[in-house]
C-alpha positions as CSV (number, residue, x, y, z in Angstrom):
1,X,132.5,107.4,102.1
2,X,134.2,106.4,105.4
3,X,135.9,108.2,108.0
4,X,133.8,111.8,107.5
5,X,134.5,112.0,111.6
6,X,135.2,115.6,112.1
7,X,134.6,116.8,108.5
8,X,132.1,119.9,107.9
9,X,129.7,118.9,104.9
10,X,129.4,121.2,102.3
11,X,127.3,120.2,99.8
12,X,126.0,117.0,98.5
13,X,126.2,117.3,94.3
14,X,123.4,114.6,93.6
15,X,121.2,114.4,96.6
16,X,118.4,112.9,94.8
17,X,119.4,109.1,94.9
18,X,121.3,106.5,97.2
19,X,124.6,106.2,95.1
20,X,126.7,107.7,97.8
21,X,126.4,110.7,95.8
22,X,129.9,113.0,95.6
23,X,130.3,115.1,98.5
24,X,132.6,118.3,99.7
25,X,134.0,118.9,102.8
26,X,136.1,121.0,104.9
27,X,138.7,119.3,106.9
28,X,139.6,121.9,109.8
29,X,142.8,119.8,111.2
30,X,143.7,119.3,108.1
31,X,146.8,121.0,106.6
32,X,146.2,124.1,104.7
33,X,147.0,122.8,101.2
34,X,144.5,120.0,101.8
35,X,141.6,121.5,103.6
36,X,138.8,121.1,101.1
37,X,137.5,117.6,100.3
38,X,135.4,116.3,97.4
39,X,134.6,112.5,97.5
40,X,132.9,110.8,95.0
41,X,130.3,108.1,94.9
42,X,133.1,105.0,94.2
43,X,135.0,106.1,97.4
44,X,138.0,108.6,96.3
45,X,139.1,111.7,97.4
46,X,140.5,114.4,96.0
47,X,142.1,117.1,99.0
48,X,142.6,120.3,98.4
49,X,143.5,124.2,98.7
50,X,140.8,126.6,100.0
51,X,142.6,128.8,97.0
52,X,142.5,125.8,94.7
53,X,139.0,125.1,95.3
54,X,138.3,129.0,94.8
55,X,140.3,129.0,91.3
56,X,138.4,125.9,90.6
57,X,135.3,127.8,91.4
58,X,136.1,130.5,89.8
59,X,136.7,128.9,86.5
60,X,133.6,126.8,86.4
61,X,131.4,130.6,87.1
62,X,133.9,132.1,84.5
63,X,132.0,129.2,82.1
64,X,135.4,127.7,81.3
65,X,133.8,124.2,82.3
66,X,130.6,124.1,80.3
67,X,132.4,121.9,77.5
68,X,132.5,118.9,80.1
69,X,129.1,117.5,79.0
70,X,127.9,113.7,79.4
71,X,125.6,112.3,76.7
């Protein structure tokens, strides 16, 4: 991903090749309802809420995610 100037790095969610593996971020200039940022390894973004990141959080340890399995 380009541009990560400024940007505190969360996580890294594969670590363990060199795909330019999907990232999350917090943006602290950003506005409010786009502070969190998840990249992925073909170079989009998705910007978000800290509370829709937290719903989205929540709902993945709530287990309401486990159906979303690759084969």
């Amino acid at each position: 991903m380009s541009d990560i100037n400024g940007l505190e790095p969360l996580a890294t969610i594969c670590g363990d090749c060199d795909c330019g593996c999907p990232q999350l971020f917090v943006d602290p200039s950003a506005p409010a309802e786009r502070r969190v940022l998840l990249t992925d390894d073909f170079g989009q973004r998705v910007q978000m809420s800290v509370d829709q990141f937290a719903s989205l959080v929540e709902e993945a340890t709530a287990g309401k995610l486990d159906g979303i399995a690759v084969a």
